[in-house]
Structures are given as structure tokens and as C-alpha cells.
C-alpha positions as CSV (number, residue, x, y, z in Angstrom):
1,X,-18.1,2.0,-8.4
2,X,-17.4,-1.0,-10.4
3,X,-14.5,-3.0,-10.1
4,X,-12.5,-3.5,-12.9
5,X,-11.1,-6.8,-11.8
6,X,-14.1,-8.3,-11.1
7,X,-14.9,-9.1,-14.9
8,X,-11.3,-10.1,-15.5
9,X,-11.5,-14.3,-15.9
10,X,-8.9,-16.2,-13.8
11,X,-5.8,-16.6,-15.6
12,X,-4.0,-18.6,-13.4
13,X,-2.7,-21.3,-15.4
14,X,-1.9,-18.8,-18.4
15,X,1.0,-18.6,-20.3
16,X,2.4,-15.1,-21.7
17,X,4.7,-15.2,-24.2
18,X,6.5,-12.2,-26.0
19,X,10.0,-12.5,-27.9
20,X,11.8,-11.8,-24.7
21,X,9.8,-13.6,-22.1
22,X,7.6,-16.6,-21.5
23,X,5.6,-16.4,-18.1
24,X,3.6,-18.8,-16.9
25,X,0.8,-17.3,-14.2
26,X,1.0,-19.6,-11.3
27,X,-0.7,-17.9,-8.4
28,X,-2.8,-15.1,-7.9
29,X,-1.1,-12.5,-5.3
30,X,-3.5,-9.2,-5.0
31,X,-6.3,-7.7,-6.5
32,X,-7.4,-4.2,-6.3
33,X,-10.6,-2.8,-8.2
34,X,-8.4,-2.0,-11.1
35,X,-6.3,-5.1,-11.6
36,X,-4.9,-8.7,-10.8
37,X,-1.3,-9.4,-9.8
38,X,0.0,-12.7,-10.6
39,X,3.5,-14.6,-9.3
40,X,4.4,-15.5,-12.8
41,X,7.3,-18.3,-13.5
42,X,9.6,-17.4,-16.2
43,X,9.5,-20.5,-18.1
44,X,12.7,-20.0,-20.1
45,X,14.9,-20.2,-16.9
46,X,16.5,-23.4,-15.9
47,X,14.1,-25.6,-13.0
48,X,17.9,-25.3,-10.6
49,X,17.4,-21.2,-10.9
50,X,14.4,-20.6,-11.7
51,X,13.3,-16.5,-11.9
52,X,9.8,-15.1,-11.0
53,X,8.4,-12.0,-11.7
54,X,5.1,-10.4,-10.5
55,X,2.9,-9.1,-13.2
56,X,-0.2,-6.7,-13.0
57,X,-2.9,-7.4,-15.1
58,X,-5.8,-4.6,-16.1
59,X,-8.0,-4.4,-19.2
60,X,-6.3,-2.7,-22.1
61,X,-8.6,0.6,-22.6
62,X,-9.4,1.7,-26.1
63,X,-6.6,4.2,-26.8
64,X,-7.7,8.0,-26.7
65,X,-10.1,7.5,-23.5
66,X,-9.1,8.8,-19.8
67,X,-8.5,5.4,-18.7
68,X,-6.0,4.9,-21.4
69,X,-4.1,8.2,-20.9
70,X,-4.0,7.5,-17.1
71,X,-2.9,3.8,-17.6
72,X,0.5,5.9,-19.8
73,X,0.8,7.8,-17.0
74,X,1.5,5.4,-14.4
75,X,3.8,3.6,-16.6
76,X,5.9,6.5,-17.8
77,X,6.2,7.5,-14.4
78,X,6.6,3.9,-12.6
79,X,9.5,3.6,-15.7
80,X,11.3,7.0,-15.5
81,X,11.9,5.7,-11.7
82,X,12.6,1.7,-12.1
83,X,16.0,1.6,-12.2
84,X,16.4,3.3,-8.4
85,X,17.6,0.6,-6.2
86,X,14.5,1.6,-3.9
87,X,12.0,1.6,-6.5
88,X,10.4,-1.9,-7.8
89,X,11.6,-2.5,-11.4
90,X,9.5,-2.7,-14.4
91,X,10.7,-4.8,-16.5
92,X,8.3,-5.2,-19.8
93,X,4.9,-3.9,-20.8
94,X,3.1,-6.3,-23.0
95,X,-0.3,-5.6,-24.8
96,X,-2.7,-8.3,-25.8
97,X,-6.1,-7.9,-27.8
98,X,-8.1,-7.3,-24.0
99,X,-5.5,-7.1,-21.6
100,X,-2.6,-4.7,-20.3
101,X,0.3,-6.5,-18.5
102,X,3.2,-5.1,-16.9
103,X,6.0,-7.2,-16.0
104,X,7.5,-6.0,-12.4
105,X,10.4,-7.7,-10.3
106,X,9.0,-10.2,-7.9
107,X,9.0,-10.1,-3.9
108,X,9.5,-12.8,-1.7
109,X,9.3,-10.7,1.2
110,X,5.6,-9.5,0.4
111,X,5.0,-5.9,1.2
112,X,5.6,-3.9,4.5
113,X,2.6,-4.5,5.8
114,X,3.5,-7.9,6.1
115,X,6.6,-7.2,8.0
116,X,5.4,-5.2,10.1
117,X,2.4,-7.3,11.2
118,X,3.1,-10.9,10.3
119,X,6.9,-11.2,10.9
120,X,6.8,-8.3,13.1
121,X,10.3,-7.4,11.8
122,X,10.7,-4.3,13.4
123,X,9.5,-5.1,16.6
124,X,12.4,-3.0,19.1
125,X,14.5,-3.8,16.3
126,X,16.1,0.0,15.8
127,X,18.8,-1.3,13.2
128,X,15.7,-3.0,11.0
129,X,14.0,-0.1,11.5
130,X,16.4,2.8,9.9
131,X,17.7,0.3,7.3
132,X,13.9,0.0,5.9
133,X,13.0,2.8,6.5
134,X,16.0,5.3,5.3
135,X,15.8,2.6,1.7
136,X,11.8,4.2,2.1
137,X,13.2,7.8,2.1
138,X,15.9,7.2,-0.5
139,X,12.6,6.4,-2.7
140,X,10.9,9.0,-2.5
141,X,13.7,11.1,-2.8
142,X,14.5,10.1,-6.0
143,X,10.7,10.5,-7.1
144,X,11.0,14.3,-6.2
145,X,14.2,14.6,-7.7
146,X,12.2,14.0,-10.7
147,X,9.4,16.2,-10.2
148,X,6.4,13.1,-9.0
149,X,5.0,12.7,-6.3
150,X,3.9,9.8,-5.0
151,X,0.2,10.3,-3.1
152,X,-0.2,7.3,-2.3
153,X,2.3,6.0,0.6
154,X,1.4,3.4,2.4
155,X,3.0,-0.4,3.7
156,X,0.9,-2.1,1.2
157,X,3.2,0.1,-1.8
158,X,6.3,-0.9,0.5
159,X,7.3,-4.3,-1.2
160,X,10.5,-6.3,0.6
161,X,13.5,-9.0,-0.1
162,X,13.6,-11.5,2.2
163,X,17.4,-12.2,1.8
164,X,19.3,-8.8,1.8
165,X,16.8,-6.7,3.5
166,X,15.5,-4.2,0.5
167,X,12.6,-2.4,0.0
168,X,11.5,-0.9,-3.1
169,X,8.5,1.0,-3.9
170,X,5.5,0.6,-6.0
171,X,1.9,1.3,-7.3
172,X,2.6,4.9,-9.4
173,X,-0.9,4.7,-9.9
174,X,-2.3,7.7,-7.8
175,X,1.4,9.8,-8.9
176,X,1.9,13.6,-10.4
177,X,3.8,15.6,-11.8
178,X,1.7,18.4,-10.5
179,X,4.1,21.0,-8.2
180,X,0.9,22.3,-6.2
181,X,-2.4,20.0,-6.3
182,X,-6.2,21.1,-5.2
183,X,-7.1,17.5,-6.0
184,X,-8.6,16.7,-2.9
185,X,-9.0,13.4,-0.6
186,X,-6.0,11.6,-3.0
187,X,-4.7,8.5,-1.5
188,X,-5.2,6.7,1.4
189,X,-7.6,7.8,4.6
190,X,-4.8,7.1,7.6
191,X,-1.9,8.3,5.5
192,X,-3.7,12.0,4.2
193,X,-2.1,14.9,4.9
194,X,-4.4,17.4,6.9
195,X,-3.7,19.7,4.0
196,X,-4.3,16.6,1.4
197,X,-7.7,16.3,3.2
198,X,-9.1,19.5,2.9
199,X,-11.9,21.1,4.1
200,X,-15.1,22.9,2.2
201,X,-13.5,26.3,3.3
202,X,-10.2,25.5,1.4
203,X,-9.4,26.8,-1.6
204,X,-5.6,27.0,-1.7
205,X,-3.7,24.4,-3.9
206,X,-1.1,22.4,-1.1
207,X,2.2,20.5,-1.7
208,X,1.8,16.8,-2.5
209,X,5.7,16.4,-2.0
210,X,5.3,17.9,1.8
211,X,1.9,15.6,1.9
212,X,4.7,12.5,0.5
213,X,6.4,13.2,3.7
214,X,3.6,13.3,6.3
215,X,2.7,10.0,5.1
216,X,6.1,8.6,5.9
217,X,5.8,9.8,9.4
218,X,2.5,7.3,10.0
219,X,4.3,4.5,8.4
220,X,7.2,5.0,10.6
221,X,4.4,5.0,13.6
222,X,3.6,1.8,11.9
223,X,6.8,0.0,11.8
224,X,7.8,1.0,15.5
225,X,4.1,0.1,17.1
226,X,2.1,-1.8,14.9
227,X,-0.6,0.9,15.1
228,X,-1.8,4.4,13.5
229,X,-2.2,7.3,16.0
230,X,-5.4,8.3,14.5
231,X,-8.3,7.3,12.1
232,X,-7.7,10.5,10.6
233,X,-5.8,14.1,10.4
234,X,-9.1,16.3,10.6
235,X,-9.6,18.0,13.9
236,X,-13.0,18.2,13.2
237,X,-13.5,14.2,12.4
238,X,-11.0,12.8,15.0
239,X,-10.9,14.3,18.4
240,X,-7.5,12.0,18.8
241,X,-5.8,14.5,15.9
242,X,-7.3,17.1,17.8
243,X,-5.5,16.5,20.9
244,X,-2.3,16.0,18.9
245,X,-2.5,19.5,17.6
246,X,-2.7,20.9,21.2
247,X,0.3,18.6,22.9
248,X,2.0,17.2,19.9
249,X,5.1,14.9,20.6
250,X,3.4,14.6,24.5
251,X,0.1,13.4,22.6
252,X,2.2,10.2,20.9
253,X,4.1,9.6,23.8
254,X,1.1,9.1,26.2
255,X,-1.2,6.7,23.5
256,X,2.1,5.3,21.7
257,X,5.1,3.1,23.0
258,X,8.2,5.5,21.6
259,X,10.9,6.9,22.9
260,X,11.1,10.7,23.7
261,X,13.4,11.0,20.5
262,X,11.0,9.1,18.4
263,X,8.5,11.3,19.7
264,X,10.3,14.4,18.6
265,X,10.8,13.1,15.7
266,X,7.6,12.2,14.8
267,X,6.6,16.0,15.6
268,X,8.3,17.1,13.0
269,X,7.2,15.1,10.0
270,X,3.9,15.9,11.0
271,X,3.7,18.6,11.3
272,X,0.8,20.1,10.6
273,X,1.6,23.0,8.7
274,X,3.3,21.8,5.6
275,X,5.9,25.1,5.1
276,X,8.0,23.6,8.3
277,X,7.3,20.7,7.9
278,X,10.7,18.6,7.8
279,X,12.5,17.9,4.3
280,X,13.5,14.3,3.2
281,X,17.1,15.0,3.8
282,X,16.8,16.4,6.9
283,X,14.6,13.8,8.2
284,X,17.3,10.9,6.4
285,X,20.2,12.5,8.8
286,X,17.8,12.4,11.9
287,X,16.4,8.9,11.6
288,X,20.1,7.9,11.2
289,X,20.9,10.1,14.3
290,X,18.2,8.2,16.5
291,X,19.6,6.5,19.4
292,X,16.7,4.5,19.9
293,X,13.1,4.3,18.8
294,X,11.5,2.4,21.6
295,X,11.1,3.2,25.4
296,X,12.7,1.1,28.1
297,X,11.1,-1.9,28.8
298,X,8.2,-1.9,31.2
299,X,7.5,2.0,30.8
300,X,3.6,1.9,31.7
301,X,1.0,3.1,28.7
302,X,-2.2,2.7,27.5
303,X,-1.7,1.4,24.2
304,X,-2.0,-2.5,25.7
305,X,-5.5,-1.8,27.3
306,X,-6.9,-4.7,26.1
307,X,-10.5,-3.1,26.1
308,X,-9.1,-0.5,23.3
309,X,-8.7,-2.8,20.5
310,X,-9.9,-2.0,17.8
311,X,-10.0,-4.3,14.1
312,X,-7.4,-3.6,11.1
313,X,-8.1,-4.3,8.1
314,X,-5.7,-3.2,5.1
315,X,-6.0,0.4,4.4
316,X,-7.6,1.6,0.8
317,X,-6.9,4.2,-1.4
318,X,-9.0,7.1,-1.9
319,X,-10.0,9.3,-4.3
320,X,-12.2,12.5,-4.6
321,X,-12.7,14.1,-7.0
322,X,-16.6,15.7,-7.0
323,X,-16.0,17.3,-3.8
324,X,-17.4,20.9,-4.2
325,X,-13.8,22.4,-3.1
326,X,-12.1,20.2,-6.3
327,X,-10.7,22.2,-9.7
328,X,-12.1,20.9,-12.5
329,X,-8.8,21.5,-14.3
330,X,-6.6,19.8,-11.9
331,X,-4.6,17.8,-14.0
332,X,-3.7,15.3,-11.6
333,X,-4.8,11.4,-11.5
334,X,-7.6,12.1,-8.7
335,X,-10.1,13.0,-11.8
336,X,-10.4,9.4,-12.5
337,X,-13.4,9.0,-10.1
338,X,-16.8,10.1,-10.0
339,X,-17.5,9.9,-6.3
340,X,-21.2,11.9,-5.3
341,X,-20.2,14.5,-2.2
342,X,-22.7,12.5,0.0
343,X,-20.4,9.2,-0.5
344,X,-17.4,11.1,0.6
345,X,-19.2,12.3,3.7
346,X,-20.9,8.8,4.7
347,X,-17.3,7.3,4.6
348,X,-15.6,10.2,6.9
349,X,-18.8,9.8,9.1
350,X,-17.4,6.3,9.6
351,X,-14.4,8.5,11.1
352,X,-16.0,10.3,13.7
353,X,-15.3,9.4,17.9
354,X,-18.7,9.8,18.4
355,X,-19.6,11.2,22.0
356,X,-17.5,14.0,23.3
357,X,-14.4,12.6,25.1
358,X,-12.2,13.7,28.3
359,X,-8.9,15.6,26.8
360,X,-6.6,13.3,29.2
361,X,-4.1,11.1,27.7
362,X,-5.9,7.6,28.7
363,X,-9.2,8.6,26.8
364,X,-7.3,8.0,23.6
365,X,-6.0,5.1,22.1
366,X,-4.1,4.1,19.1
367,X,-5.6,2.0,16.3
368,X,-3.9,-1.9,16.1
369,X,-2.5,-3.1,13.2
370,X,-5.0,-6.7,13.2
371,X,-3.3,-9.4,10.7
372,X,-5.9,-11.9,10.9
373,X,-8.5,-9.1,10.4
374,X,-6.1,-7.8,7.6
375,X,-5.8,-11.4,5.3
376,X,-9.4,-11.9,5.5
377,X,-10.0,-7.9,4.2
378,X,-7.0,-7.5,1.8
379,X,-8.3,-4.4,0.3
380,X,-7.8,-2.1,3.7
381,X,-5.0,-1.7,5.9
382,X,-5.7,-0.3,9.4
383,X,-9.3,1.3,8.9
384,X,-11.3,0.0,11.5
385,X,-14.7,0.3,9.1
386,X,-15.5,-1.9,6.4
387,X,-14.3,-1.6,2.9
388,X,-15.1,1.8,1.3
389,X,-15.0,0.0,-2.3
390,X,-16.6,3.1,-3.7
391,X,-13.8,5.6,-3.2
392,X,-11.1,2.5,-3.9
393,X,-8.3,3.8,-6.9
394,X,-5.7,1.3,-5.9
395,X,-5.3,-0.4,-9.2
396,X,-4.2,-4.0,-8.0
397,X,-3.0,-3.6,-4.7
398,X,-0.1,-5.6,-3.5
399,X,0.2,-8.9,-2.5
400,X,-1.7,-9.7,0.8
401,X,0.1,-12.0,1.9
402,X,4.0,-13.0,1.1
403,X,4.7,-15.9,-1.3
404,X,7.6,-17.5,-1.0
405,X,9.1,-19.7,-4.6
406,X,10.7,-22.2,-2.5
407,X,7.8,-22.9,-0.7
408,X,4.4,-22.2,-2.2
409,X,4.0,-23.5,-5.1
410,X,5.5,-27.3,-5.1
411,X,2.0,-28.6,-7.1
412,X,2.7,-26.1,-9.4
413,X,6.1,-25.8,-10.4
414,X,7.6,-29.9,-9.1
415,X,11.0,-29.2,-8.5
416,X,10.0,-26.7,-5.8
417,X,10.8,-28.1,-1.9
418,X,9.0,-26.7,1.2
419,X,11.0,-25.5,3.5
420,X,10.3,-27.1,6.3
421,X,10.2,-25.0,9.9
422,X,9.5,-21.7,8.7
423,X,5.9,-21.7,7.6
424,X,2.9,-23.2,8.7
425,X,0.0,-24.2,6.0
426,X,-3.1,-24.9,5.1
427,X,-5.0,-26.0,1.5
428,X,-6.9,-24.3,-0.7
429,X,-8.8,-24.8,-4.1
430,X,-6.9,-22.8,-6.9
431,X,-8.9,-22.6,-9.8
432,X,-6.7,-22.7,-13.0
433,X,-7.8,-22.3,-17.0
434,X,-7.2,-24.9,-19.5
435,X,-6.4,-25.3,-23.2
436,X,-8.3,-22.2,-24.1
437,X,-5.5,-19.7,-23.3
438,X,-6.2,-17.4,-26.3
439,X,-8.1,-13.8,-25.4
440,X,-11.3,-15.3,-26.7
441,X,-11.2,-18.1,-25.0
442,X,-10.3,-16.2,-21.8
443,X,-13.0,-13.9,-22.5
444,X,-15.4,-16.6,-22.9
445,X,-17.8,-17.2,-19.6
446,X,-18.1,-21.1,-20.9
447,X,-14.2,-21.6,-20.8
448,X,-13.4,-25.0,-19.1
449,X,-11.8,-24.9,-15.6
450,X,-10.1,-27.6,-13.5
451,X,-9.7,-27.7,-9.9
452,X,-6.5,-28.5,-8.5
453,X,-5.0,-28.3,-5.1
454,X,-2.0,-26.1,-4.0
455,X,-0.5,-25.2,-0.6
456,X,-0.6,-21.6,0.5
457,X,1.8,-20.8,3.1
458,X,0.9,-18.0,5.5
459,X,4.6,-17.1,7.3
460,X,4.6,-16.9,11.1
């Protein structure tokens, strides 16, 4: 598939101006195969207070096409949402002659992902825990309330405030409106529904609000152990889901550190038969209800075997929409792709555990969470195969790794102070445009470029 972004120019450096806003793009903080998303300085605020915003950058598709329609889409959905205290906040849309910005509120927290791994915030933290995650739920909530569905739940769409704790959120780009879906494979491997999945023999449209809240149960796996249970919800793929369907809450317990109550809970949200499956308010109450999460300390378990480990790179998003089982008329966002069967099947192949295994709790093991595997491949989460760049939909995925204002950009914006004790750095070469900041000139492959230096700060 081509990528989108890749023939986007660098606008760092860039300055966006509209009658309401003047942004200056000073550091590049994700990119997907659709997009780029930029920390962007709002220049009109004064250097004591200064505001940032984060704003996604894709090409601006001639009007009338698919592209177009589905670009509408994610922004009348993202903005009949934005003003939910759980759900990030778009702010502007501005059109240029090439490009399609939207202007989003900025997070110095970074995404989930990020807290989960890197600041390992919710490490046998149960208070963290609910207050993230029942924010998470609230979201959702309110994007059923209103008839969309998400499809597309994952850490990396979780973004976070460093200061008051919040979560909001994002990326509308794989949403519907659709009540029943037979779009297929929609989303992300780890976080599929088994019903979301499919198989050749299905035929019956599924739920993609009961798929919404199986994929909250694996990012609450996430947040409490830093791992996925399985590589993926297909009995026949992954003999790990396999044993879960036969033992269930026992299954998590015996390859997961959680607590029996955890592991009841857990039960039900994925559960895999989507008509008893548990609904978003009766999961808020119960999450609220748990005593605790984690197990006592030194409870025995296999999930440390070092031998088990297996990589994590950032999880993609999928999309497939030629497999022979898909409706043609589906009017959901899947039918952006044009994905061959035989791609679709060499990237679950990837899936497969391989020789036939011993049903006993210590022959499976949970999948890590790796963050140094996950910087390096910012496009996956917690697949342990390579990118599958072919099936990726995630427009501009969010940042990879969290920027902090006060902090990260001091060669940039002057007035900015490190903070010293909380980060560690290291340099790297930021390549930034010059005078030609017209589309054109942007455009052009000539345009001249300056390297400067600027500290990235990774936080510990």
C-alpha cells in the first residue's frame, strides 16, 4: 500500500496562519501512513503562557473522491464528540491548496501506551488504574450514546494530561455509524473482537459497539500487566485464545499476574459471545467495585519466565476489506483498502503458535509490552511480527513518544527551561524548512533545508 505520508515534505519549521490562529510546527510527534502530527506553538500567546496544540496533517483529496468523503467523516464524527471531557478536542479544520489540517488539543502526557510502558503508571497502582480507565469508559459511552462506534481502541488512541490525570480519546478515523457491520478485520490485530475477526464461514453482520467493549477488556490487561494475553482472538490462529475459551478467567489467572476479581472481570468483557457480553455501564459500576486488581505479592506465575519474552512493537491498525466473507455494500470506513485475500492470510500466518502445544497453564505465556522495541517501531504496539504496512489505516497515529513544552523544545522556542531530574536526553538532527513556506514551495523537492539541533527527551 502506499503511504500517504511518505510524499508529505517536512513541515517542521512551518507557520499556519488562519484569522483565528497562528501555529508554528515545531516538532514532528507521529506519523501513520495517512498523515503527520505536529506539536504546533501557538504564536499569538504570550512566551510566560505559552499554548500548544497538536495538529494532524494529511493531503487535502479532490472533493467528490472516497478519500475525501471518508476524510468528512472522521471529522464530523471526531467533532460531534469533541466537547466530552474524555474525548480529545478539535479545535479548527483548516484547508490549504494541498494540505488538510486539523487543529486538536495537545498532550503532554503522550498516549497510554506511554504510561503504561514508559512511566509504568499503573503498575499495582489500583486508584490510577480505575481513574484512567473509568475516564476510558465514560468515552466510549458517550460515542454510543451518539450512535459511533469507535473500531479502533487501542493505548496508542488513549492520549493523557500529565498534571490532572485525564485521558481523552482520539483517532475517529476507523469510526461508524453503522448499528451492525460485516466489515471484517476493522481495527487493530490484538484488540479484534472474535466476532470483528470473522471467519470464511461467517456471514452474519456483528455488533461493533459490543466489539468497542472487548477491546477495552485487553487494554485493561494492558494497563494492569504490561502484556496482551494473546496474539489474537481466533481459536483456530492462537492455541493461547483457545485455551481461554475452555477455562476462561482460570486461563488469565495462570499466564497473567491478576487478582481473582480482575480475573472475573476480565471474563466478562470478553466474553466471547457478544449478546452477554457485559455493557459499558455495568462494567463502569464493577471496575469501581474492584477491591484490587493485582495479586498479593510474591504469588508464583509464569508470566516472568524470562525464556518467554517475546518483542513489542506498537500495535497497527487493520483493515480488510477484500476478504471473500466482506459486503460490498457495507457502508462503513473498512472499504477504504484494497487488501488481496492472500495478504490478509500471510499476516495472520504471522499469528500462528506453530507446533501443537501441551493444554497446561505453563505452556502459555503472555505477550510483553517491549518499550525500547516499541520507540524504534512506532507504527505497532504489542505485535510480536514486523510491521504489516499493507493492512495499516491508522491515519497519523499518535505520538510515539510524550513531548513535554517545558522541556523539549528549548532550541526551538528560547524561553523554554528543561526541567532538570525528570528526563534523561539525547540529540538528534531535526530537519526544518526555510523561507519557502508557501504550498509550492513545500511541494517543491528542491526546497532549501537547514539542519539544526534540538533535544528530545525520552521520560523515564
Amino acid at each position: 500500500m502506499v503511504s500517504f505520508s511518505s510524499i508529505l515534505p517536512n513541515q517542521l519549521g512551518y507557520t499556519l496562519a488562519t484569522p483565528e490562529l497562528k501555529l508554528r510546527f515545531i516538532h514532528r510527534i507521529g506519523k501513520g501512513s495517512y498523515g503527520q502530527v505536529y506539536l504546533a506553538w501557538d504564536m499569538s500567546t504570550p512566551e510566560s503562557a505559552p499554548r500548544f496544540y497538536a495538529v494532524k496533517c494529511t493531503l487535502k483529496y479532490e472533493p467528490g473522491t472516497e478519500y475525501a468523503a471518508l476524510q468528512q467523516k472522521e471529522v464530523a464524527l471526531h467533532g460531534a464528540l469533541s466537547s466530552h471531557p474524555s474525548i480529545t478536542t478539535l479545535h479548527y479544520i483548516v484547508e490549504e491548496q494541498y494540505y488538510h489540517y486539523m487543529v486538536m488539543e495537545y498532550h503532554d502526557g503522550g498516549d497510554l501506551y506511554s504510561a503504561i510502558v514508559d512511566r509504568q503508571t499503573f503498575h499495582h497502582n489500583d486508584d490510577a488504574v480505575k481513574a484512567s480507565f473509568v475516564q476510558l469508559i465514560d468515552a466510549v459511552q458517550a460515542c454510543h450514546d451518539l450512535g459511533i462506534s469507535h473500531r479502533d481502541l487501542k493505548p496508542e488512541n488513549v492520549m493523557c494530561m500529565k498534571e490532572d490525570g485525564r485521558v481523552s480519546l482520539s483517532d475517529f478515523g476507523l469510526a461508524t455509524q453503522s448499528g451492525l457491520s460485516d466489515s471484517y478485520g476493522c481495527g487493530s490485530a490484538h484488540y479484534m473482537s472474535p466476532e470483528c475477526i470473522g471467519s470464511v464461514e461467517t456471514t452474519a453482520p456483528y455488533s461493533p459497539r459490543r466489539s468497542d467493549i472487548w477491546s477495552l477488556g485487553i487494554i485493561l490487561i494492558n494497563m494492569l500487566t504490561q502484556r496482551n494475553p494473546w496474539q489474537l482472538a481466533h481459536a483456530g490462529r492462537d492455541e493461547g485464545f483457545a485455551a481461554y475459551l475452555r477455562r476462561r478467567g482460570a486461563f488469565l489467572r495462570s499466564i497473567l499476574a491478576l487478582s481473582d476479581e480482575a480475573a472475573a472481570l476480565l471474563a466478562c468483557i470478553l466474553d466471547p459471545a457478544p449478546a452477554t457480553r457485559i455493557t459499558l455501564p455495568q462494567l463502569r459500576a464493577r471496575v469501581l467495585a474492584v477491591r484490587t486488581f493485582f495479586p498479593p505479592d510474591g504469588l508464583p506465575g509464569c508470566v516472568h519466565a524470562a525464556d518467554a519474552l517475546l518483542g513489542a512493537p506498537r500495535e497497527e491498525s487493520l483493515v480488510d476489506e477484500e476478504a471473500p466473507w466482506a459486503d460490498e455494500e457495507d457502508e462503513d470506513i473498512a472499504e477504504i483498502m484494497e487488501v488481496p485475500r492472500e495478504a490478509v492470510d500471510a499476516q495472520l500466518a504471522q499469528f500462528d503458535m506453530g507446533a501443537a502445544r501441551s493444554s497446561s497453564a505453563a505452556a502459555f505465556v503472555s505477550v510483553p509490552l517491549d518499550s525500547s522495541v516499541a520507540h524504534s517501531q512506532a507504527s505497532t504496539f504489542v505485535n510480536q511480527s514486523a510491521s504489516v504496512s499493507s493492512l495499516d489505516t491508522d491515519e497519523t497515529a499518535p505520538p510515539a513518544t510524550p513531548v513535554s513544552p517545558a522541556s523539549e523544545i528549548p532550541h526551538v522556542v528560547p524561553y523554554l527551561t528543561l526541567d532538570a531530574g525528570e528526563t534523561h536526553m539525547h540529540e538528534e538532527d531535526v530537519v526544518t524548512p526555510m523561507a519557502e513556506d508557501g504550498p509550492q514551495g513545500r511541494m517543491s523537492k528542491g526546497m532549501r533545508r537547514f539542519v539544526g539541533a534540538m533535544r528530545r527527551v525520552v521520560w523515564a
